[in-house]
N, C-alpha and C positions, 0 to 999 in steps of 0.2 A: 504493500500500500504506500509506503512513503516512497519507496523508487517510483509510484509513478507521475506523484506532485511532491515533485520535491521542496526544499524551504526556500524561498525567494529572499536572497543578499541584497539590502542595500547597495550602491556604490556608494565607497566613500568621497567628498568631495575633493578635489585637487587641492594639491598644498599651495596653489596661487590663491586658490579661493580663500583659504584659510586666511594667509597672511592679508589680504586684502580687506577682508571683515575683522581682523586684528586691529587692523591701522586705522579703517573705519572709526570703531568701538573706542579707540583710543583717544582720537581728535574731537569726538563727540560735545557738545556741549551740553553741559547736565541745566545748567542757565549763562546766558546770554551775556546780562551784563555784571553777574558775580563773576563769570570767567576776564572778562573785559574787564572788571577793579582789582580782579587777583594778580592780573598781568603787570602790574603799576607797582604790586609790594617788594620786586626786585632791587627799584633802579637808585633806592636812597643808598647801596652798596656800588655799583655798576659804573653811575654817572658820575661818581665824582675820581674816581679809579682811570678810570676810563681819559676822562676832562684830564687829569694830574699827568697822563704818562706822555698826550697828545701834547700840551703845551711845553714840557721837559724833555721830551725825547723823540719830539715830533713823528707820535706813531700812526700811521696811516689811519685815519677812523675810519677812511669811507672799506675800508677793505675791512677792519676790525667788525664793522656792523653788517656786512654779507657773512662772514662768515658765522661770526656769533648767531645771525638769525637764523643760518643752516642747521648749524645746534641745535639751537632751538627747537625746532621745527621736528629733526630726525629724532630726537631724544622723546620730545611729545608723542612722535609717533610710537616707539618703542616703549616708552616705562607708560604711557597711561597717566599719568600725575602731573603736576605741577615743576617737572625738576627743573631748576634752573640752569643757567651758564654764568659763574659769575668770572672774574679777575681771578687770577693768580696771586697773591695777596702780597706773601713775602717775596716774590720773585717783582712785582712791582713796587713794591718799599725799598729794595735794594737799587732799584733803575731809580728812584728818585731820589734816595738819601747819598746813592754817589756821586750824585753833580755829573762830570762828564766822563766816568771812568767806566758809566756801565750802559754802553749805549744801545740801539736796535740789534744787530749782530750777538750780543751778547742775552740781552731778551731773548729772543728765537732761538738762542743754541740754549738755553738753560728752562726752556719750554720744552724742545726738543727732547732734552735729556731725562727732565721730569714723564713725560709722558712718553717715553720707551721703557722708563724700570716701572711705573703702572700699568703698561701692555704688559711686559712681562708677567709682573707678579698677578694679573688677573689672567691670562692665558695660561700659568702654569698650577691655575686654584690655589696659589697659598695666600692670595686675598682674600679668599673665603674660609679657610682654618683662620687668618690672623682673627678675621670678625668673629667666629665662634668662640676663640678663646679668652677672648676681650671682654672680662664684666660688666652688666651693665651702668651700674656704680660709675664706675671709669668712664663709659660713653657719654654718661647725663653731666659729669662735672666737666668734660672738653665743649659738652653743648653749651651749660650755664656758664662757662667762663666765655665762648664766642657770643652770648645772647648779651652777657652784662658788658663786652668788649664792642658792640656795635650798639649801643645802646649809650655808652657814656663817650663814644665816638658821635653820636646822634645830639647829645646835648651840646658839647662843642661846638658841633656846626650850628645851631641855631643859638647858643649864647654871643658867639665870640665869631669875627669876620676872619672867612680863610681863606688864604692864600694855595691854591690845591698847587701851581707852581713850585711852590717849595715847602708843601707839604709843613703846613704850621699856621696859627693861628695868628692874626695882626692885630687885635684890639676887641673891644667889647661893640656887641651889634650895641646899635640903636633902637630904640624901642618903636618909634614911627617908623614911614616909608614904605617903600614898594618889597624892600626886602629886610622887615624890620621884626622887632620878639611878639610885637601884637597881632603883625599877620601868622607868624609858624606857631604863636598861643592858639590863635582861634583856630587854621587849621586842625591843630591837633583837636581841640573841643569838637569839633565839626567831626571827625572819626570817631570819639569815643561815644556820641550818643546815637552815630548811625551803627557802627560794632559794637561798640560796647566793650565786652571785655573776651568775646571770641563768640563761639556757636554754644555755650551754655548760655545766651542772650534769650535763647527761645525757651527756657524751661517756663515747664506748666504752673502754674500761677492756684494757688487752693483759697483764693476768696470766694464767703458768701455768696456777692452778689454775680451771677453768673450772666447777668446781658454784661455787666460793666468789662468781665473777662473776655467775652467776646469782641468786646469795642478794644480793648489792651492788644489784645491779638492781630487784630485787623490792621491798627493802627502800625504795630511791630513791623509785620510782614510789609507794609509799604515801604515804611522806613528802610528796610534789608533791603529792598528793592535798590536800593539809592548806592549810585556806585563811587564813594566818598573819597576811596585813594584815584580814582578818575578824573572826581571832578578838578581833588586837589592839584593834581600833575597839569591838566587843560587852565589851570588859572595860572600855574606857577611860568609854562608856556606863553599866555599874555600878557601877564608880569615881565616878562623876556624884552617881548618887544615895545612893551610901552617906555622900557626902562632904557632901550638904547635902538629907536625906529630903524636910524641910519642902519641896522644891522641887516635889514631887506636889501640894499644897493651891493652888499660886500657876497649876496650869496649868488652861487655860477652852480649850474646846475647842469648835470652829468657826476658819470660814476670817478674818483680817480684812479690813478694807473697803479692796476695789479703786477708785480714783478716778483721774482723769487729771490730771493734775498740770500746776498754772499756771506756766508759766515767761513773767517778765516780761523785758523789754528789755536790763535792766543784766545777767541772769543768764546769755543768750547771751552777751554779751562777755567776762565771766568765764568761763563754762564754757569758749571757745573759746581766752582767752588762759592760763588759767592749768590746764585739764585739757586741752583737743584738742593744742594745740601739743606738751607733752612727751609723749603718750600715741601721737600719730600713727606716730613712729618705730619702735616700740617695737610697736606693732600692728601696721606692715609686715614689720618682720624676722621678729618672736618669734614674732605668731599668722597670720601666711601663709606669710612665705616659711621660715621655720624649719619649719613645721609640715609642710608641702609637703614636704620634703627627706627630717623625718625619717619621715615616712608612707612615701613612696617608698622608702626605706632599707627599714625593718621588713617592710611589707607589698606589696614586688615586686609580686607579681602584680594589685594592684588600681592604677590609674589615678586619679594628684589633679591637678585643677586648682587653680594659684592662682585664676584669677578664678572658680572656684566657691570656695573658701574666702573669699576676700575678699567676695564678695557675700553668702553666709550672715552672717558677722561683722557687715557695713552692715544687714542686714535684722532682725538681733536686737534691735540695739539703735534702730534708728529704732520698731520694733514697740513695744519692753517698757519702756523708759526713757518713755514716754508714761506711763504706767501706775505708775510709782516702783520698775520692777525696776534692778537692780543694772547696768550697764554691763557685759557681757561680751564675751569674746571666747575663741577655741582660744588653746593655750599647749603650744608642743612641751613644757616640764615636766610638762606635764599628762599630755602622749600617753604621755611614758618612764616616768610614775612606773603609768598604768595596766598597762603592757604589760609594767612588771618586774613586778606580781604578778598575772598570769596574764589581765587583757583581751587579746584577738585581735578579737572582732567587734563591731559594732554593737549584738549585747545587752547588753554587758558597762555603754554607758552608759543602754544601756534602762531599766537595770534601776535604777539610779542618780537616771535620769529620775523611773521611776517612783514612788518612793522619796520624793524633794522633795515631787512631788507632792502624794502622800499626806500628809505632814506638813505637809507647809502649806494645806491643806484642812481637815485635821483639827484641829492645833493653831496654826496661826497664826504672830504674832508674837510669844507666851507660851513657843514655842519658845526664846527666846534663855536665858531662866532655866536650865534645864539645859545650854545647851550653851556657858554661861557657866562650868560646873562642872569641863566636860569637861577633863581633864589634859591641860595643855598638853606637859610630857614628848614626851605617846604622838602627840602633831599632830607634833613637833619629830624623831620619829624615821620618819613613815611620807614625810615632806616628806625627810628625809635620803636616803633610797633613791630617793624620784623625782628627787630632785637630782643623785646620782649613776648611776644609770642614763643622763639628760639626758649627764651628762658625759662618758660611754663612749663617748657613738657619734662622737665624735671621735678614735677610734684607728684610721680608716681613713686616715689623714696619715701616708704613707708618703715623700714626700719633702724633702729638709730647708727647701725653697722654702716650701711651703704649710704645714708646721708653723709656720716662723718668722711667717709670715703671721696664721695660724690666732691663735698665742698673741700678736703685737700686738694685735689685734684683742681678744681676749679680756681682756686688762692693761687696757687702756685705759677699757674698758667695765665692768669690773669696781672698780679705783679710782675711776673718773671718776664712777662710779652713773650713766651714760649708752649703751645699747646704739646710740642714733644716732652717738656722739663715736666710739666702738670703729667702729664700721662704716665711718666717713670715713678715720677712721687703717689700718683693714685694706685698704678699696679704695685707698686713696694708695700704701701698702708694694709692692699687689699690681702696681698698672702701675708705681713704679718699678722693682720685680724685672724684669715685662715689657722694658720699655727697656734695662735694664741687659742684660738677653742677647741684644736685637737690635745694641746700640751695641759693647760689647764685646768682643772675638773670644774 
């Protein structure tokens, strides 16, 4: 009987199809203009990294923003979330604290170098042992030492006028004006009552009177509506020009010229000793294993590997640092500061992607003129909320072991200006705690 209807197989569908409704699924937008306000929580890190390296070491932007948006764009499509692209942090603190001793050539070889030993160590899986065997203790105190390190970088900018040129502060803002402590005050006011204090904004309310909860409700959900780090970025953009018009005559519009860039002999040595070395650690914790942790935290149901994060990272920059883009990398500040105003998926840096893209096709390198203009205030307040966002998702240190852990860790790294020195001090605490509760009764 069954030989003669036998059981009818599906065909399975093509592994085009697959990946296709993958990358669909992933660029999706869950809403519209949360994804479009999430896209904005990046650039209080970004723009002014970015601004600092173009005016000191005259770095191609318009090629830095093609390519970063490619990032963008490919990473969206792969991870599904929010991940960002940010600056290479310490390897751009060293291009600007040398004056003229650490110039492009030495950028891109020490890009280079960083993101061939992250290809490596993610193609040969020991990024994914390092992450397993790393406590979480230790991860949460490298996050709260980078959350309260761009956060009291955030107050800076909006107390005191900077000079990103030479990377320092020149005086106390003014409290008036177009880019003065009353505009980045109210900014800030103007997000805390449209967010609040994250996505526990919406919990359920146990008043009596239940029409009034409905009216509470209603009113909330409009308000979430309102896309606040958006609005703030499009006002901080007309601030720009009102503050310096002539800057319309100065912009020429076209892409600049893409070229590969010569790195001689001595510039690998420099790039390696004095950008890969401090930036290597600092790229393991902050934009793998951090990022890892806190993807997993936020977004449960999607699946991260470190050695897919670590190989995207090596494949950026061995790609685009040829070409004079920027050294990047993910930065969990990146991921909190998207996800506190309203990124969830992979459109959110699509769109963001897109975005560079366009501006740096269109306008080039002439982009830096206005975004020279741009109130640094309003960079110093949307950088303060991804700073603090970063710093929340370490209230999951429930016992007094891994707290105490968590904040050596974070001291150390934080005084020290060292998340490698904080990590050594946090895994040290952590196996003598360990010892300590086998040794003594």
């Amino acid at each position: 009987m069954d030989s003669e209807n036998p059981p009818a197989f599906e065909t399975p569908p093509p592994p085009t199809n697959n990946v296709v409704h993958k990358v669909k699924r992933n660029l999706s937008f869950q809403s519209k203009w949360a994804e479009l306000n999430g896209a904005m929580g990046d650039l209080g890190t970004y723009i002014p990294i970015v601004l600092a390296l173009t005016l000191v070491k005259d770095l191609n932007l318009g090629t830095t923003l093609i390519f970063t948006g490619v990032y963008n764009i490919i990473t969206g499509a792969i991870y599904g979330v929010p991940m960002p692209v940010q600056p290479m942090k310490a390897i751009a603190a060293a291009a600007i604290s040398n004056g003229s001793g650490f110039d492009i050539p030495d950028i891109m070889a020490a890009g280079i170098c960083t993101g061939a030993i992250l290809l490596v160590l993610g193609a040969t899986g020991l990024m994914q042992m390092v992450y397993r065997l790393i406590p979480l203790s230790v991860v949460r105190g490298i996050q709260l030492s980078q959350g309260l390190s761009f956060a009291m970088s955030a107050v800076k900018y909006i107390r005191n006028v900077q000079d990103f040129s030479k990377s320092k502060s020149t005086g106390n803002r003014q409290w008036l004006g177009l880019d003065g402590l009353v505009l980045a005050i109210c900014c800030a006011c103007f997000i805390i009552v449209i967010n609040g204090a994250g996505q526990e904004r919406n919990q359920i309310e146990t008043n009596v009177d239940e029409e009034r909860n409905i009216r509470r409700k209603r009113m909330r959900k409009i308000i979430a509506t309102i896309p606040s780090a958006c609005v703030v970025f499009v006002l901080g953009v007309v601030l720009a020009f009102i503050t310096r018009p002539k800057v319309v005559n100065e912009i020429k519009f076209g892409p600049s010229v893409m070229e590969v860039v010569k790195i001689p002999g001595h510039s690998w040595k420099e790039g390696f000793t004095k950008g890969t070395i401090p930036q290597l650690p600092l790229s393991i914790l902050n934009s793998v294993i951090a990022v890892c942790k806190l993807s997993s935290d936020l977004f449960p149901e999607r699946e991260f590997s470190a050695t897919s994060v670590s190989v995207t990272v090596g494949l950026m920059n061995i790609v685009g640092c040829w070409f004079g883009a920027m050294p990047c990398c993910h930065g969990a500040g990146g991921l909190a500061g998207q996800y506190k105003f309203g990124g969830r998926s992979g459109g959110c840096v699509a769109i963001l992607g897109a975005a560079k893209m366009i501006l740096g096709l269109v306008l080039g390198t002439s982009l830096v003129t206005i975004v020279h203009q741009f109130p640094v205030g309003i960079l110093g307040v949307l950088l303060l909320f991804a700073g603090i966002e970063l710093a929340m998702t370490c209230r999951d240190m429930n016992s007094k072991g891994e707290s105490f852990v968590m904040l050596i860790c974070a001291a150390v790294s934080v005084v020290g200006s060292s998340a490698a020195l904080g990590f050594v001090c946090g895994m040290l605490v952590h196996v003598l705690l360990k010892l300590r509760t086998q040794c003594v009764p």
